[in-house]
Structure formats: structure tokens, C-alpha cells
N, C-alpha and C positions, 0 to 999 in steps of 0.2 A: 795225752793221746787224743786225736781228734773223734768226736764222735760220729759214726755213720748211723743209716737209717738200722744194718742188722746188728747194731752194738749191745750186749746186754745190758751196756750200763747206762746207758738210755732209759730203759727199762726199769733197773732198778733205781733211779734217781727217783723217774715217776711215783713210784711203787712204794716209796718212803715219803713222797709227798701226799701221797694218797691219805700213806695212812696217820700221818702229821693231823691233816684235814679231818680225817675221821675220828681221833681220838681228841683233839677240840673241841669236836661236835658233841660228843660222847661226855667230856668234863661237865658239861651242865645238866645233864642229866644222870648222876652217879648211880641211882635205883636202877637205869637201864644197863649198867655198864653189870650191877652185880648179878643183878637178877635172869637180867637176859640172855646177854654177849657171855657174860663168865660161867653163868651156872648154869645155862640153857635152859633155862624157862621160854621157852618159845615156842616158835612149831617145828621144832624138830622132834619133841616129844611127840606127835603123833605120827611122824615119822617113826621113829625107833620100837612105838606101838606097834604099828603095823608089821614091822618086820618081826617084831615080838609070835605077832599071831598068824604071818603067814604060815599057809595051810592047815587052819584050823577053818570051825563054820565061825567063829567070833571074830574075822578079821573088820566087818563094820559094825560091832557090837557096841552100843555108848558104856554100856558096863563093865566089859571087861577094857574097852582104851580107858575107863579113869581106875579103873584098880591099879594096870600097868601104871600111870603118872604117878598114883600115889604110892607105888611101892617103887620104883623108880628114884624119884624127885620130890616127891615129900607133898604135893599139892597133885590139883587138877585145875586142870584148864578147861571152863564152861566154854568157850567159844571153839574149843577144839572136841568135840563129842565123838567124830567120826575120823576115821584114815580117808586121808584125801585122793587116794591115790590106785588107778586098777591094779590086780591081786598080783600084776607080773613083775611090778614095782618095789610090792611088800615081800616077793621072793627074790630080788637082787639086792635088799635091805637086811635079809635076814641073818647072813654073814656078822653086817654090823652090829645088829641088834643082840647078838653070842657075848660082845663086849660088855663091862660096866658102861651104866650111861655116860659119865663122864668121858668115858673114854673114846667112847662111840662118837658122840657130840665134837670131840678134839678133832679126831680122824677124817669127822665129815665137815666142818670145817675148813679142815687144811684141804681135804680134796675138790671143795666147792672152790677154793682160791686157785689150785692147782688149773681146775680148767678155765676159771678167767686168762691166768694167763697163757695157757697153749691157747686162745681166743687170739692175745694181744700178740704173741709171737707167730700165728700165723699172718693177722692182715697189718699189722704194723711197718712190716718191712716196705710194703706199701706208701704208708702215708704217717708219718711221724706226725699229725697232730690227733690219729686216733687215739693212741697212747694220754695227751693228756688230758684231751675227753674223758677215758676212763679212767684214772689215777685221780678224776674228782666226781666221778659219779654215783650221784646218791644212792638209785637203786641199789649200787654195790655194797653202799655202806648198809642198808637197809633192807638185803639178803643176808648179809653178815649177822647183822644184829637179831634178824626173825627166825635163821636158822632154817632159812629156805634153802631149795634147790636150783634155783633161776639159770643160776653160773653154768650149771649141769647143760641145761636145755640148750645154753648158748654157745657151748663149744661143740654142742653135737650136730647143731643149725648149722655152724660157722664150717666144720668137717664135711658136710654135706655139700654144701656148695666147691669148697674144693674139691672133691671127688669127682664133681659133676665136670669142674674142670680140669683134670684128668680123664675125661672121657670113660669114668667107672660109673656112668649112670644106676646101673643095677645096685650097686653098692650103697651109691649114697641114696637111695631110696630104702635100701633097709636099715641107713645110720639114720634115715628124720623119723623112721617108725619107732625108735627111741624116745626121738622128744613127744612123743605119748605120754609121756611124766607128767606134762604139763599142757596136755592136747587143745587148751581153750588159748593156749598162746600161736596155736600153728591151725585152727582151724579152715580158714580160705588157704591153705597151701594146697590142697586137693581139686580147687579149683583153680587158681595159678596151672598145677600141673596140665591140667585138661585142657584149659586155652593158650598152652604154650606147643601142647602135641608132645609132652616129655612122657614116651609110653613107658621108656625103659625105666624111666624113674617111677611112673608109676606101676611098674611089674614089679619091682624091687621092696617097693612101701606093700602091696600086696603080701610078698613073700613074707616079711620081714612082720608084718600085721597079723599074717597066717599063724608065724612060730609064737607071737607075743599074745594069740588069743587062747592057744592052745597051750602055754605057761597059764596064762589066769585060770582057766578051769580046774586045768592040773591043780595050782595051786590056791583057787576061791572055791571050789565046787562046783555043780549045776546051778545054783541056785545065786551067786554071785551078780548079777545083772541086775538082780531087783534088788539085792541089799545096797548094791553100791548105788543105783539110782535114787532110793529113800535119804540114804546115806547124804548125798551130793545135794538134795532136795529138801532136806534141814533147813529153815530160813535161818537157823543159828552161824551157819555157814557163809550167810552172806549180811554178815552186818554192816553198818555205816558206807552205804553203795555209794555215797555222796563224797568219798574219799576213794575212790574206785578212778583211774587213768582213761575210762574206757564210757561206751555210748548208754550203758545201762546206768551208771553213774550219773552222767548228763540228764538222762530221764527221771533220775530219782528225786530232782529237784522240781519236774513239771505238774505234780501232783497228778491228777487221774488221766489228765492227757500223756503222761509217762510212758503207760504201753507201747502207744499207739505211737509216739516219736520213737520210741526205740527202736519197733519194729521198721517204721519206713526209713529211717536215718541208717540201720544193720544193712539191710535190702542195697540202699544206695551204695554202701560202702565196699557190700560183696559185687556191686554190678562194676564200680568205678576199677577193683581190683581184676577182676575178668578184663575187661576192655587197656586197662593198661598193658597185662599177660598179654594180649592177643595184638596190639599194634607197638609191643616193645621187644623186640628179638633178643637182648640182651637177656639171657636166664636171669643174670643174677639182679639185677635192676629192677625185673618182675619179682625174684622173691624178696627182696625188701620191700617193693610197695606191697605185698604178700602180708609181711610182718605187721608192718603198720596196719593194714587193714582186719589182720585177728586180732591185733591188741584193740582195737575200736570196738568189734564184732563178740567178743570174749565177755561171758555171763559174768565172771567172775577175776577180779586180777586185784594185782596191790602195787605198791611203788616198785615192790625189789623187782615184778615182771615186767618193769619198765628197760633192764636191762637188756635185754632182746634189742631193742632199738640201738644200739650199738652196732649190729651186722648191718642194718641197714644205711646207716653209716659211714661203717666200714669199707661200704661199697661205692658208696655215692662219692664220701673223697677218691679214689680210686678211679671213677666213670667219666666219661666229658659230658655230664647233663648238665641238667640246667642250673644257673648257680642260685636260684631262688629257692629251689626246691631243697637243695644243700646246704643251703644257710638255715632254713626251717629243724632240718633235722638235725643241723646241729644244734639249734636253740632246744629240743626237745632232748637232747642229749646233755645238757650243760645243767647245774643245780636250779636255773630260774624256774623253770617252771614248776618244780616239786614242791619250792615256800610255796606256791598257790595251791598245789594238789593236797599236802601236807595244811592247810588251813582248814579243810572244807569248804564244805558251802556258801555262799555262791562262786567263788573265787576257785575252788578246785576245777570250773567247767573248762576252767582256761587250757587244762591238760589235755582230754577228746576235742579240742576244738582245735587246737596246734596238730593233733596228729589228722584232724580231716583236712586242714590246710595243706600241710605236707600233698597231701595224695589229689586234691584240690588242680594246686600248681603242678604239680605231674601231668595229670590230663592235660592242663591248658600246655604245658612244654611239648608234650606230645602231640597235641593236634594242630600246634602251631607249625610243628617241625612235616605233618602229614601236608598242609596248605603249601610250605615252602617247597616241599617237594614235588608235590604236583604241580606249581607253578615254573620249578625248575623244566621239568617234564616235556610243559606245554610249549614253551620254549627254545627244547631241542637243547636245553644245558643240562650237562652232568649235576644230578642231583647235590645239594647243599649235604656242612655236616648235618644229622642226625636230630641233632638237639642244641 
């Protein structure tokens, strides 16, 4: 039977090469496969903490998350000291957290895969080579193996944007007040929204922020703001920044001039993301350069948050932009750049440096296509494509 673009077995071909890839990768590292992947030693212990303690005052307590590990799993994890996550996260976690760990960890597992793929069977239909972009993409493997939630954020990002296209603005601004899971991966989207004049989307993220603040108290207390800001403020929390995707990384290698590139290098990157927003009409085109611009601008990320860059993707095989801009992101989407991010230093800067070019070449697509235009104009001819 011939295969079309909405074939599942498309899908599942990929999906078994993926995980082929993954479990090769995986052979040379056995320790990672038992310790990790199988018995969940990762971070989803401090997941399954948190849900342990939602609505108690210990939910960012470092003593009661390593009692839980060690009565749990048998160890504790120094680099995990706090719940990473605001208190409304550790109340939709606490259902799981009812479970044996193992069981918990199986569950959320399978359901972190489940929204990869309602990810790939919504824009796949689209563009058959998104599919095997992701069916080889590290971050995937590398949310799998840490016991992240990345998958999560990026079927909720990915929902969002169809909504919008559906004309349910209000809606999909209360599904991205969701990806609050992981809010340093979607920070410039509040300002995308603002320079695009998406009110209704931003009345929706409002609503939907309203009900998600008003769970955290319910379920952290009054007093929850400051625990989670010490909590998040831990430098334990942010180790080895030099293996970080993002501009804070890049800076960790400039030694005291560090700050001070972070800061104006962040600054450029939220101005470059605004000015795309405001002379690119396509919503979705702006929330990708969106994405990429929080994963630069993000205090804090790891490879598996590299996955997010997949919708932007998503989008751009799908768009008639520029094909330089498209090729970029898909090199940031393919395994090359992670051997460098996955090395360290100096060699990890290659990954913030791919994603400021991305958004780089966007500008210049865009203000080239603004010059063609107004010279179409000037001339009394119907303006050119777009881009």
C-alpha cells in the first residue's frame, strides 16, 4: 500500500527508527540505560516529590525532597534539592505521585511520548520530513532518558497554535498558560503577543494565568512566592551553564564580561523577536521566531528543552519563507549540533550561536521582502511574494 503524508505507518516506521537510533546510543552507555531510563534516577524524582508534597508548606523544602528520594529510590539526588516547578504543577502531579514510583515514572513516560506524538500527527500531515527530524532527535532521546517533561510543553505550544488557527483565540491562550511548566522556554511569547495585537489571545493567557495562580496559592500557600523564588535561586540548580543551548551559557564562558554580554545579547534578542512579531502577519511564523528567541533568552534550559524547536520547524517547512532561514532550523533540529552542545565548552557555543542566526536571517528575509515591497509600490506594481 502506498504511503500518503496522513498514513500511520509512516509514522510508525519513523517511530521504530527513532527508537533503533536511541537504543544504539544508549548500548555504550549501560549505567545510563539502568540507572536512569529503567529505574528512574533522574529528574523525575523531583517531579514525583513535588507531587508527593503538594499542598503541604514543604513542597520547596530540600529536606523533606531528599527523604521522599530516599524513601522512594533508595538515593538522593544533590543536584535536585528543590521542586522545579510552581505549586499548580505539583497539584496536577499529585494524582501520579498516589502511584509506586516505578509506576508513576512508567506512566509519565509513556505519556511524555504520547504527546510527542499528538505533536507529530498534528503538523506532520503537513510536511513528511518533520517526522524524520523527530524520529532522530536528540532532545527526545534526552527528555526520555532525564525524565523530563519537554514533550508536555510542546504538544501544548503545538495545540495552541492550532486553536489560533481555528479562530478559538481565547482558548489557545488559556492552553500556552499551561506551558507554565516550563515558562523560561516561552518567556518572549507575551511579547510576540503584544506586537502582533493578539488581544484575544492575550485575554485567554490572562484567564487561564488567573485560574493557574489561584491553584498555586490554593495549593503552595501565601507564602509560596518566596519559597519558590529561593528555591529556583539555588546556584545548585544551575550547574554546568557551559552545556546550557541558550545566551546564559554562551556568557558562562566570557568570564567577568559574562553578565554584561548576557544582558545586552538577551535585550537584542527580545528586540529582534518584537520587530519580527510586528512586520511578520503570519501569527505562526512570529511564534516560532518567538520560541527560538526564549530558548536564547531562558536563565535556565538543557538539551531535552531543545525540543520545542521542532514547532518552529514545524512551521517553517509548512511557510513560504525564506529557505535560508529553514535550512538553519533545521540544522538546529538534526543531531549535529548537540555532539557540540553535549561536549562543552568552547564547542557547546556553537548551539546559542545557530539559534541567534536563525532569527539573524529572519530579520534580513524580512526587511529585504519590506525594501521589495516598497519598491514594488514605488512603481505602481503589485507588491512581490512576501518573502
Amino acid at each position: 500500500m502506498p504511503i500518503n503524508k496522513q498514513s500511520p505507518w509512516f509514522l510508525v516506521l519513523l517511530a521504530i527508527t527513532g527508537v533503533t537510533v536511541y537504543l544504539i546510543v544508549l548500548l555504550v552507555q549501560p549505567r545510563d540505560i539502568t540507572e536512569r531510563l529503567i529505574l528512574g534516577r533522574n529528574d523525575f524524582m523531583q517531579l514525583y516529590a513535588g507531587g508527593r508534597l503538594a499542598g503541604t508548606s514543604d513542597l520547596y523544602s530540600t529536606s523533606a525532597m531528599y527523604t521522599i528520594q530516599r524513601e522512594v529510590v533508595g538515593v538522593r539526588s544533590d543536584t535536585m534539592a528543590h521542586h522545579s516547578r510552581l505549586p499548580f504543577y505539583a497539584c496536577l502531579l499529585h494524582p501520579l505521585a498516589l502511584l509506586p514510583y516505578r509506576a508513576a515514572y512508567y506512566t509519565f513516560q509513556a505519556f511524555s511520548l504520547l504527546c510527542f506524538f499528538v505533536f507529530l500527527v498534528l503538523f506532520v500531515p503537513e510536511s513528511r520530513a518533520l517526522a524524520a527530524f523527530a524520529s532522530l532527535s536528540i532532545p527526545l532521546f534526552a527528555s526520555l532518558q532525564n525524565g523530563q517533561d519537554s514533550t508536555v510543553v510542546l504538544m501544548l505550544a503545538a495545540v495552541s497554535v492550532i486553536l489560533v488557527r481555528q479562530h478559538r483565540d481565547f482558548l489557545a491562550g488559556m492552553v500556552l498558560t499551561l506551558c507554565t511548566i516550563k515558562f523560561n522556554l516561552f518567556v518572549l511569547i507575551p511579547l510576540m503577543l503584544i506586537a502582533q495585537r493578539r488581544w484575544r489571545v492575550l485575554q485567554g493567557g490572562l484567564a487561564g494565568g488567573a485560574i493557574l495562580l489561584a491553584v498555586s496559592f490554593a495549593c503552595g500557600g501565601v507564602a509560596w512566592p518566596r519559597a519558590y523564588a529561593q528555591a529556583i535561586g539555588d546556584p545548585i540548580m544551575h550547574l554546568n551553564p557551559d552545556f546550557m543551548p541558550n545566551i546564559h551559557g554562551l556568557a558562562s564562558m566570557l568570564g567577568r564580561a559574562g553578565p554584561i554580554v548576557e544582558l545586552a545579547l538577551s535585550l537584542v534578542v527580545a528586540t529582534a523577536v518584537f520587530y519580527l512579531a510586528r512586520k511578520t502577519p503570519d501569527y505562526e511564523l512570529a511564534f516560532g521566531f518567538a520560541i527560538v528567541g526564549s530558548l536564547l533568552d531562558s536563565r535556565h534550559s538543557g538539551t531535552h528543552d531543545c525540543i520545542v524547536l521542532l514547532l518552529p520547524l514545524a512551521i517553517l517547512l509548512a511557510k513560504p519563507f525564506s529557505k535560508r532561514v529553514r535550512e538553519l532550523t533545521e540544522m538546529a533540529a538534526s543531531p549535529i549540533p548537540y555532539f557540540f552542545l553535549l561536549a562543552g565548552a568552547p564547542l557547546s557555543a556553537a548551539m546559542p550561536c545557530l539559534l541567534m542566526a536563525i532569527l539573524a536571517a529572519a530579520l534580513f528575509a524580512v526587511r529585504r521582502a519590506a525594501e521589495s515591497s516598497a519598491a514594488d509600490s514605488w512603481r505602481g506594481l503589485p507588491s512581490s511574494a512576501p518573502f
